[in-house]
ROBA-15091 format. One record per residue: x, y, z of N, C-alpha, C in turn. Coordinates in steps of 0.2 Angstrom, whole numbers, padded with zeros to 4 digits, always signed. Example, Ala and Ser with C-alpha at 12.3 -4.5 7.8 and 13.67 -1.06 7.14 Angstrom:
% ROBA-15091
+0066-0028+0039+0062-0022+0039+0066-0016+0039 +0064-0011+0035+0068-0005+0036+0064+0000+0039 
END
This chain:
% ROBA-15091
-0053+0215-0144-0056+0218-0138-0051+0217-0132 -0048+0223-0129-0044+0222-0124-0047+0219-0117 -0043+0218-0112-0046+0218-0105-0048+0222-0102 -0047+0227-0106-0050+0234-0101-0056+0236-0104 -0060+0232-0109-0066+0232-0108-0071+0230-0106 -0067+0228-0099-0072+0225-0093-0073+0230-0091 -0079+0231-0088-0082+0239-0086-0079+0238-0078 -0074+0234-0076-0071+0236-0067-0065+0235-0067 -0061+0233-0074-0054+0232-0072-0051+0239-0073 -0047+0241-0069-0043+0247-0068-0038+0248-0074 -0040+0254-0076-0034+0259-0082-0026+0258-0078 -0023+0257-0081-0015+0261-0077-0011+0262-0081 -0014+0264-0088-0009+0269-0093-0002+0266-0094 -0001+0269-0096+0009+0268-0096+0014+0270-0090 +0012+0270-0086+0016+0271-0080+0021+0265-0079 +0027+0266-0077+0031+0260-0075+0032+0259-0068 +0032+0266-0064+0033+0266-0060+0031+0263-0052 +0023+0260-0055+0019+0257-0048+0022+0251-0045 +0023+0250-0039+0026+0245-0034+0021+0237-0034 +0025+0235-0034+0018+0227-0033+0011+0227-0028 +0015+0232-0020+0010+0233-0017+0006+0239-0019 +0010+0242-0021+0004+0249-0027-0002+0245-0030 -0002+0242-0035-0004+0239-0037-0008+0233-0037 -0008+0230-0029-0011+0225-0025-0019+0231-0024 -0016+0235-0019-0020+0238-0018-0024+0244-0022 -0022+0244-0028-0028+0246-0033-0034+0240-0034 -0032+0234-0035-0035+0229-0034-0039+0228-0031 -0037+0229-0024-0042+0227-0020-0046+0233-0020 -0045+0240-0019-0049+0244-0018-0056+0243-0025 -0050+0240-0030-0055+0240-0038-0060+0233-0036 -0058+0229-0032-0063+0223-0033-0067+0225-0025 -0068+0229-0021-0073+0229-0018-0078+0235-0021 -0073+0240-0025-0080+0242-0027-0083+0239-0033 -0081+0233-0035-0083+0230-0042-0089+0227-0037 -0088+0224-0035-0092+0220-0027-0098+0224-0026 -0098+0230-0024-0104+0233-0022-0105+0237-0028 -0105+0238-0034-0106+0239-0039-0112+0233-0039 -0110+0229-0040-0114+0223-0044-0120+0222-0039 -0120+0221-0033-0127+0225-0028-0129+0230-0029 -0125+0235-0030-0132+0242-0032-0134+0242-0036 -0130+0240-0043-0135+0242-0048-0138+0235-0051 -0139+0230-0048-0142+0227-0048-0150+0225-0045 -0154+0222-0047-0162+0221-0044-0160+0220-0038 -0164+0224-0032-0164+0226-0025-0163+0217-0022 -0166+0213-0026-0167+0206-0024-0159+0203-0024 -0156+0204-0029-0147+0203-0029-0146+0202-0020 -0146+0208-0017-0143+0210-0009-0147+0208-0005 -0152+0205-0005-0156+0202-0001-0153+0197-0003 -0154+0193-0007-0151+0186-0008-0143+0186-0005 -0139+0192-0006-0133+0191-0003-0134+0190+0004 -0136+0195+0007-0137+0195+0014-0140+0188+0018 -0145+0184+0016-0147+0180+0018-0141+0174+0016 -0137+0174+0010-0131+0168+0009-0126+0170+0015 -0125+0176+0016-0121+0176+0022-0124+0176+0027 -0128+0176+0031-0131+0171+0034-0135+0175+0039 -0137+0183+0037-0143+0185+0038-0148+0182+0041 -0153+0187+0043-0159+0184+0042-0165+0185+0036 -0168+0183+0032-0169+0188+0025-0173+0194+0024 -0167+0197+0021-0170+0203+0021-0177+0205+0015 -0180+0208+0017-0187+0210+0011-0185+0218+0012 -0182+0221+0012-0182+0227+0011-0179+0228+0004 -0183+0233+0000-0180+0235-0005-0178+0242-0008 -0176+0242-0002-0171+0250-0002-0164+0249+0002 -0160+0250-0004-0153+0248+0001-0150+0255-0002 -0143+0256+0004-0139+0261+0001-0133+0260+0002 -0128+0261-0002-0121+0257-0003-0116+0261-0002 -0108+0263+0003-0105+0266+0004-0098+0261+0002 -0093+0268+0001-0086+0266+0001-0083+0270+0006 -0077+0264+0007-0074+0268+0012-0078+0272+0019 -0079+0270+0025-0084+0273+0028-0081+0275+0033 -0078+0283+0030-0073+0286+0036-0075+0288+0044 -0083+0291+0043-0086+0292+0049-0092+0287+0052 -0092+0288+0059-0097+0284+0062-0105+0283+0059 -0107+0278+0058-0114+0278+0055-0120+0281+0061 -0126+0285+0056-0129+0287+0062-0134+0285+0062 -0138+0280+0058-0144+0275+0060-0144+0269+0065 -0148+0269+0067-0149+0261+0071-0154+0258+0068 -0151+0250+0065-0152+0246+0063-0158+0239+0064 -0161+0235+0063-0161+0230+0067-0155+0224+0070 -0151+0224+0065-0148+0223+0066-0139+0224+0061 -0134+0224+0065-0129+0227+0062-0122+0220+0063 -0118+0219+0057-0114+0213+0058-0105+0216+0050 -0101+0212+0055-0096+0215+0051-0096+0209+0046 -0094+0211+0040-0089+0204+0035-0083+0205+0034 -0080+0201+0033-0073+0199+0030-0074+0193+0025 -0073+0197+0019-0069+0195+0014-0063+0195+0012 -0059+0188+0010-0051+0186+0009-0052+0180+0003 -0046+0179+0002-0046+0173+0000-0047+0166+0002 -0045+0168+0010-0043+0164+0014-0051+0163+0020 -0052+0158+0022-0060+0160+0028-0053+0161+0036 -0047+0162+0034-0043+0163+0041-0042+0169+0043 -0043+0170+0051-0042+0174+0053-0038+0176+0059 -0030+0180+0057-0025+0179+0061-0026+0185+0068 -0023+0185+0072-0018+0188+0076-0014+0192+0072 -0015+0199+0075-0009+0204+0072-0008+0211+0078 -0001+0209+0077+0002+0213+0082+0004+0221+0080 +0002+0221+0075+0004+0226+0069-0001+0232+0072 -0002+0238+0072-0008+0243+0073-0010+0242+0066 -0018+0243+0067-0023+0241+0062-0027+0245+0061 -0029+0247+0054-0035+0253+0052-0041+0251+0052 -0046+0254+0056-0051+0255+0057-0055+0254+0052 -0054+0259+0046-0061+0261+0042-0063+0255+0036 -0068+0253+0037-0072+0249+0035-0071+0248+0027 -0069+0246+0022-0069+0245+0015-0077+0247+0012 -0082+0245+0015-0088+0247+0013-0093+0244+0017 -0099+0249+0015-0107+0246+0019-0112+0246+0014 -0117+0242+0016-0123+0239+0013-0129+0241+0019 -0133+0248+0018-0136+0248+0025-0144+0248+0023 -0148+0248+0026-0155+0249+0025-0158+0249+0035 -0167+0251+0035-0170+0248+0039-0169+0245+0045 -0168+0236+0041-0166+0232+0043-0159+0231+0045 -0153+0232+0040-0146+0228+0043-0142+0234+0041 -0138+0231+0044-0132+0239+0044-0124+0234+0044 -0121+0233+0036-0116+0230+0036-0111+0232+0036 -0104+0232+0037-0100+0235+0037-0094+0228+0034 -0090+0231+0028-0086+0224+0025-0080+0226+0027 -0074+0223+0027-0068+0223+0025-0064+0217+0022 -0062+0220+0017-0058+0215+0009-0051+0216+0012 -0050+0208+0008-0042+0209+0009-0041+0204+0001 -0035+0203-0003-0033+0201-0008-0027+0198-0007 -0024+0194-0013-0019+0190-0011-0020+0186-0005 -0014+0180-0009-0014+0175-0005-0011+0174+0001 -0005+0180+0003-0004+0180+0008-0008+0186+0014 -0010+0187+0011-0014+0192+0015-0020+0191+0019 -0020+0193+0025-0025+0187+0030-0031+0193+0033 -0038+0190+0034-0042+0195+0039-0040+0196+0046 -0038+0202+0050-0038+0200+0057-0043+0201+0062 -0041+0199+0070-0048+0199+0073-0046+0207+0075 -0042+0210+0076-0040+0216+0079-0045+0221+0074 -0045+0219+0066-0047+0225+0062-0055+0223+0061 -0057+0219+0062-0064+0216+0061-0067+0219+0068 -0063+0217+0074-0064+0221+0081-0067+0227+0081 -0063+0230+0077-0061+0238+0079-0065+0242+0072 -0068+0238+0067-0073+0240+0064-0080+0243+0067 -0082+0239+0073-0088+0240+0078-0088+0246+0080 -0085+0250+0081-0085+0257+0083-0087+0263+0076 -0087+0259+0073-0091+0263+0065-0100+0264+0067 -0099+0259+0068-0107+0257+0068-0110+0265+0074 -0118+0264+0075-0122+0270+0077-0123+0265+0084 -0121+0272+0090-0122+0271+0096-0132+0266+0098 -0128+0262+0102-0133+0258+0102-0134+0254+0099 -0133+0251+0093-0133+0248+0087-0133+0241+0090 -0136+0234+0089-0137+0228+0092-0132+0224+0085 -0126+0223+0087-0121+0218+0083-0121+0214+0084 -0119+0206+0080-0118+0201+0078-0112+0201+0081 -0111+0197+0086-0104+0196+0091-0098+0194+0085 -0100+0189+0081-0094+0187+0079-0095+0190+0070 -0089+0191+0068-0088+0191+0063-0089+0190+0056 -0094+0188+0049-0096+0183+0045-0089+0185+0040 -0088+0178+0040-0081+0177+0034-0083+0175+0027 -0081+0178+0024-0081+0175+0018-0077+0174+0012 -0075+0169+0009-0070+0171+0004-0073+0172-0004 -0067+0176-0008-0069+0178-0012-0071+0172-0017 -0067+0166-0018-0073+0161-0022-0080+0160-0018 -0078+0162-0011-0089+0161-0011-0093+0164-0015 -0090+0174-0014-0095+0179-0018-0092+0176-0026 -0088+0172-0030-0090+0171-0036-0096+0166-0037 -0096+0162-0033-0099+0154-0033-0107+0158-0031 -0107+0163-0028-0113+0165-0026-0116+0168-0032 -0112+0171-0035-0115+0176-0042-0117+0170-0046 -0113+0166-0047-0115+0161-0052-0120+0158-0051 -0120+0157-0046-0126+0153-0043-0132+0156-0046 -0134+0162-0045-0139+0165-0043-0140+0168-0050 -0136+0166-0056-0137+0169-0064-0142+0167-0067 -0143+0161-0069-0149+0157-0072-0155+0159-0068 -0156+0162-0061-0162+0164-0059-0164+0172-0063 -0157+0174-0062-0161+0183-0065-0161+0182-0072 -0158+0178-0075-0158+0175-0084-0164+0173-0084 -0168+0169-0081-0174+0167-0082-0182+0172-0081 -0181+0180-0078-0185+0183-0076-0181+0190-0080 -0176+0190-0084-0174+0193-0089-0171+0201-0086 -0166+0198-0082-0164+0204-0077-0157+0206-0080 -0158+0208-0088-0152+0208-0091-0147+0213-0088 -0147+0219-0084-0140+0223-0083-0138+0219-0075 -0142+0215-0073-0139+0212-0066-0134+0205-0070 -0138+0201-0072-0137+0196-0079-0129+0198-0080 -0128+0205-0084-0121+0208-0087-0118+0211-0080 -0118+0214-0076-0114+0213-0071-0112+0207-0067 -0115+0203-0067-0114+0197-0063-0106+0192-0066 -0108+0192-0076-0102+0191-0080-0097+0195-0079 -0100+0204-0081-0091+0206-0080-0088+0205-0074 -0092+0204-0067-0089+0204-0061-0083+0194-0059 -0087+0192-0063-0084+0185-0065-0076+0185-0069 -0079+0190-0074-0072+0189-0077-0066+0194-0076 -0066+0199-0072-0062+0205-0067-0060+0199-0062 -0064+0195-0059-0060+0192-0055-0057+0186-0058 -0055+0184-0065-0053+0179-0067-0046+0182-0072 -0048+0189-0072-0041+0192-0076-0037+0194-0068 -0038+0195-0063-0034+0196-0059-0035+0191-0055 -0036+0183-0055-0033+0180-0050-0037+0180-0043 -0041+0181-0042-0046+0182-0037-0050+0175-0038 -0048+0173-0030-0051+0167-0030-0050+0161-0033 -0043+0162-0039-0039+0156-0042-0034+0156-0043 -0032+0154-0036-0024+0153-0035-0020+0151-0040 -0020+0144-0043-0016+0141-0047-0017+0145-0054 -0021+0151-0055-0023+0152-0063-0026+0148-0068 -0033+0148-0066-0037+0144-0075-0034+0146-0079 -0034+0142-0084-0032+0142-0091-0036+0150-0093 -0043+0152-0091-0049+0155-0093-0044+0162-0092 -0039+0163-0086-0035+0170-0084-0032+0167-0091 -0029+0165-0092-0024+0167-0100-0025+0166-0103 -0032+0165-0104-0034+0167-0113-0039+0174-0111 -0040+0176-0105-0039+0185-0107-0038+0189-0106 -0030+0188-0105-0026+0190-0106-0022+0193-0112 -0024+0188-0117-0023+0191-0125-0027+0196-0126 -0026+0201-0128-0027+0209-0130-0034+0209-0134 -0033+0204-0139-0041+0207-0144-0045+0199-0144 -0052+0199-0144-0055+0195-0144-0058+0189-0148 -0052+0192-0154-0051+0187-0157-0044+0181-0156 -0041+0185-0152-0034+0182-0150-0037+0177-0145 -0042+0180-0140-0044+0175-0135-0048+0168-0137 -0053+0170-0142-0056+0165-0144-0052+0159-0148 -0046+0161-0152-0042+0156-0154-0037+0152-0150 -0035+0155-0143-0032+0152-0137-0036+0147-0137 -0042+0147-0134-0047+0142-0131-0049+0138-0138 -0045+0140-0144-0047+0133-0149-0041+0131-0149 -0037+0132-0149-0028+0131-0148-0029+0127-0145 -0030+0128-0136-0032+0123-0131-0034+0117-0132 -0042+0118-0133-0046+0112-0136-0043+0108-0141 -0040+0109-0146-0036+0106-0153-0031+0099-0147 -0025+0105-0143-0020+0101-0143-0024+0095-0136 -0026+0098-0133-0030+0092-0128-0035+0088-0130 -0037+0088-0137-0040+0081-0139-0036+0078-0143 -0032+0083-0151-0029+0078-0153-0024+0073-0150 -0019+0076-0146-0014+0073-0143-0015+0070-0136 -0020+0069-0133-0023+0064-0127-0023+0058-0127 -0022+0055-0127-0019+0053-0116-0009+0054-0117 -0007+0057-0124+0000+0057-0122+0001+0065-0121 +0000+0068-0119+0002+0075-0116+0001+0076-0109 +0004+0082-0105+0003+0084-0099+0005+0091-0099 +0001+0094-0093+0004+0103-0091+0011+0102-0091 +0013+0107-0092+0020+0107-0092+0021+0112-0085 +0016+0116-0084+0018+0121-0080+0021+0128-0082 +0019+0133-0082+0023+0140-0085+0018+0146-0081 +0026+0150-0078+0022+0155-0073+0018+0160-0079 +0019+0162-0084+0015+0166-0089+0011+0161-0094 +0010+0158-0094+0005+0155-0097+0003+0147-0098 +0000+0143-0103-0001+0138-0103+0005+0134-0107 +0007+0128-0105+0010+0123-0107+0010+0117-0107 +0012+0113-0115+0011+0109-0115+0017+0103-0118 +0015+0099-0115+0021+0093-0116+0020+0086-0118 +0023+0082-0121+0022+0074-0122+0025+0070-0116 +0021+0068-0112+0022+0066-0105+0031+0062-0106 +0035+0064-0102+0042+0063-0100+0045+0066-0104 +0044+0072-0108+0047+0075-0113+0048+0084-0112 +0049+0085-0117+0050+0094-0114+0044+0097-0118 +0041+0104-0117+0037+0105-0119+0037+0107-0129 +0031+0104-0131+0030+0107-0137+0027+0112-0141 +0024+0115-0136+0018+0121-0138+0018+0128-0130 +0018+0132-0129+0017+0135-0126+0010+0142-0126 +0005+0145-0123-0001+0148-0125+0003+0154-0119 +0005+0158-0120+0008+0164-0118+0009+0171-0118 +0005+0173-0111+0005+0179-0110+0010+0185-0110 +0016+0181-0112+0024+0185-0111+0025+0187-0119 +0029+0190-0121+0033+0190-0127+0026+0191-0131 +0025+0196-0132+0021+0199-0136+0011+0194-0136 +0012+0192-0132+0008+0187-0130+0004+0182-0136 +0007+0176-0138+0008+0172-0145+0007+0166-0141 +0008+0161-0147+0008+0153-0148+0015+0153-0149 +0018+0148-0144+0025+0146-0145+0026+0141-0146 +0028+0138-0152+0030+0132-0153+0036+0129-0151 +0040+0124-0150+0047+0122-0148+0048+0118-0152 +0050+0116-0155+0053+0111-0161+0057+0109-0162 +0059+0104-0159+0067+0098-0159+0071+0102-0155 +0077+0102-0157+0086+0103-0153+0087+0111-0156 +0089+0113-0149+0092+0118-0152+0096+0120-0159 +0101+0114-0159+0106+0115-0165+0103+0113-0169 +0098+0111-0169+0093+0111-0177+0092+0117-0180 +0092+0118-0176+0087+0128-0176+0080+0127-0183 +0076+0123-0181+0070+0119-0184+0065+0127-0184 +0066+0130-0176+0061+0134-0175+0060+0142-0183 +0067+0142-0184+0071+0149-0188+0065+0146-0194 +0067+0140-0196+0064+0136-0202+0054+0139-0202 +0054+0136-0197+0048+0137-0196+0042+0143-0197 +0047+0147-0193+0046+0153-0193+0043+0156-0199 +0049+0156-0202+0048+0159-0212+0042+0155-0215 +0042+0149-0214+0033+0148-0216+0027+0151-0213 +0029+0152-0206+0024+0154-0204+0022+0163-0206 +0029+0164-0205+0027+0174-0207+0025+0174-0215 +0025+0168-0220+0025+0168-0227+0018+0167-0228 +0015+0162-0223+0008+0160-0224+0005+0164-0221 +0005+0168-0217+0001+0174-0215+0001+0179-0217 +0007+0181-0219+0009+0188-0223+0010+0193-0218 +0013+0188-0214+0015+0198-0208+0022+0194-0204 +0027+0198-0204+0033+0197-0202+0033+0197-0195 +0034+0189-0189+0035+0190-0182+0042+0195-0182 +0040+0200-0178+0050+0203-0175+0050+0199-0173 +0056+0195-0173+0061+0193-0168+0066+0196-0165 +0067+0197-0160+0074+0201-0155+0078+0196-0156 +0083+0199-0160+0090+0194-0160+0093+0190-0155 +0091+0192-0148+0093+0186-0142+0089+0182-0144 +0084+0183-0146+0080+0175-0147+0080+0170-0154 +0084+0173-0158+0087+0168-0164+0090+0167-0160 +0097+0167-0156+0100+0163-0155+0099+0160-0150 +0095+0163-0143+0094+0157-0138+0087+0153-0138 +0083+0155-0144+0079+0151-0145+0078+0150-0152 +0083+0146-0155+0081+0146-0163+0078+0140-0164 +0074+0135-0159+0069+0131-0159+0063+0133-0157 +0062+0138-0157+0056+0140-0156+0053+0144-0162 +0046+0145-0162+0043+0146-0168+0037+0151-0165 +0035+0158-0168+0031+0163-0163+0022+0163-0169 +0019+0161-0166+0012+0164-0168+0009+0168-0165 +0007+0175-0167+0003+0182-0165-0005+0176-0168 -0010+0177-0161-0014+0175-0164-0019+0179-0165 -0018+0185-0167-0023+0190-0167-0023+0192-0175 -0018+0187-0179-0015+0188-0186-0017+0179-0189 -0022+0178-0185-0023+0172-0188-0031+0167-0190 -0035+0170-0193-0042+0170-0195-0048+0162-0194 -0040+0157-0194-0042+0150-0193-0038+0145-0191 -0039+0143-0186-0036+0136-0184-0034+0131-0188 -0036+0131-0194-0034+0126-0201-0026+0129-0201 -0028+0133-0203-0021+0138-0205-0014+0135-0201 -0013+0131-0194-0007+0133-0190-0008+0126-0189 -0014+0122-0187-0012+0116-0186-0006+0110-0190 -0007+0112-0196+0001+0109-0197+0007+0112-0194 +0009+0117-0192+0013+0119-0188+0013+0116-0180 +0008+0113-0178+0007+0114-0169+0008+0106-0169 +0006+0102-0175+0008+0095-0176+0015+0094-0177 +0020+0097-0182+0025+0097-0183+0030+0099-0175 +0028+0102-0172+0029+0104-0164+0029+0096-0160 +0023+0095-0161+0022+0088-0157+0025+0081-0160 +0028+0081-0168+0028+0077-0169+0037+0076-0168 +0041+0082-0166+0048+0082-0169+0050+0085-0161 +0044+0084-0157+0047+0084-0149+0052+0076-0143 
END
């Protein structure tokens, strides 16, 4: 199963051509409508429950209507009307920069008249200039919330979770499923976990069986080898080491996204050895790209989406740990 059968992570085909900030702001634009997605088509009570966590007064209305991007001025009055900001961060800076107005989206009804603005990334901060300067959306006359309601985006996760075993237990199965995939969109792109859970790289692997065997891989080397391992640390994926050592296993979203093993000294070239057992006991030939026989001929590559049981490999991921 890939990760883009999350019903809100964004397609982007084979293009190379997208900029980091291209693609930031596909994100963001993808995770606020992921966001009011999961209030509209979820039980009316969802958006009442939000509105009261952020700190509303409770709504009972059960007709809401949801807007992106809110180019023009709203024409209803409210009883009440209040800006949000969502970031990563609950900070909100000074910015000497000119700032855009239009609102990222609205939650309106009878009663409230919301107006959001999302921001993504870590360095990216709410301002009071563009939160300001949202209030002129709003319908003349409208009675506003002086200050601003901030939130960051691990609140709206911890909020949904929170609020799952309630609609689980009154059987509100398509809020129930949106509430998961909006969990796991923000856990493939890093929303609201900075250091990256382990949870982002295991889905990461492409089919769902590759991911399920990640999280036994995990669990394997974190019980057998306890209290003598530690994170090793790895910008692409997870890493594992024997404390004061170099790493023996790596769980990796790079290189064809696999289990890497490390196995002794380079001039051993252990890994090359290994290798052949393992494409013999599988029956499918890892490519290896020639710069990595030679600059990694202690390493040893498992596709785990070519590997039906963990029985299978654990003597390979012991021999890792054993000859590190």
């Amino acid at each position: 199963m890939s990760r883009y059968n999350n019903i809100f992570q964004y397609y982007r085909g084979q293009s190379r051509g997208s900029t980091l900030e291209t693609k930031q702001l596909q994100i963001e634009n993808n995770l606020t409508k992921a966001f009011l997605n999961v209030l509209q088509h979820s039980s009316p009570e969802m958006t009442s429950k939000f509105l009261k966590f952020a700190g509303l007064s409770p709504i009972v209305t059960q007709s809401f209507e949801y807007r992106y991007q809110v180019a023009n001025a709203l024409s209803h009055v409210s009883s009440i009307g209040a800006v949000i900001g969502i970031a990563e961060s609950d900070e909100v800076r000074n910015s000497k920069e000119k700032t855009f107005t239009i609102p990222d989206g609205a939650v309106l009804s009878e009663d409230v008249s919301v107006l959001i603005e999302s921001k993504i990334g870590y360095n990216s901060y709410l301002t009071h200039q563009q939160l300001e300067g949202h209030k002129s959306s709003f319908a003349p006359g409208q009675q506003i919330k002086e200050k601003p309601i901030i939130i960051t985006w691990m609140d709206i996760r911890n909020f949904f979770q929170g609020e799952l075993s309630w609609f689980e237990e009154r059987g509100e199965q398509i809020t129930c499923f949106l509430i998961k995939q909006f969990e796991e969109f923000c856990l493939l792109n890093s929303i609201g976990d900075r250091q990256k859970s382990k949870e982002y790289f295991f889905l990461h692997f492409e089919k769902e069986a590759a991911q399920k065997l990640a999280r036994e891989v995990d669990r394997y080397i974190c019980s057998e080898f306890a209290p003598y391992i530690e994170d090793a640390g790895t910008k692409d994926g997870i890493g594992y080491r024997k404390k004061g050592r170099t790493k023996f296993a790596t769980l990796t979203t790079a290189r064809q996204r696999c289990l890497i093993l490390h196995i002794g000294r380079k001039d051993e070239k252990l890994g090359l050895q290994v290798q052949k057992a393992i494409d013999s006991l599988l029956g499918k030939e890892y490519e290896r790209k020639p710069y990595e026989e030679v600059k990694y001929p202690h390493e040893a590559y498992i596709r785990l989406e070519w590997v039906s049981n963990l029985e299978y490999i654990k003597e390979f991921i012991n021999k890792a740990f054993n000859r590190n």
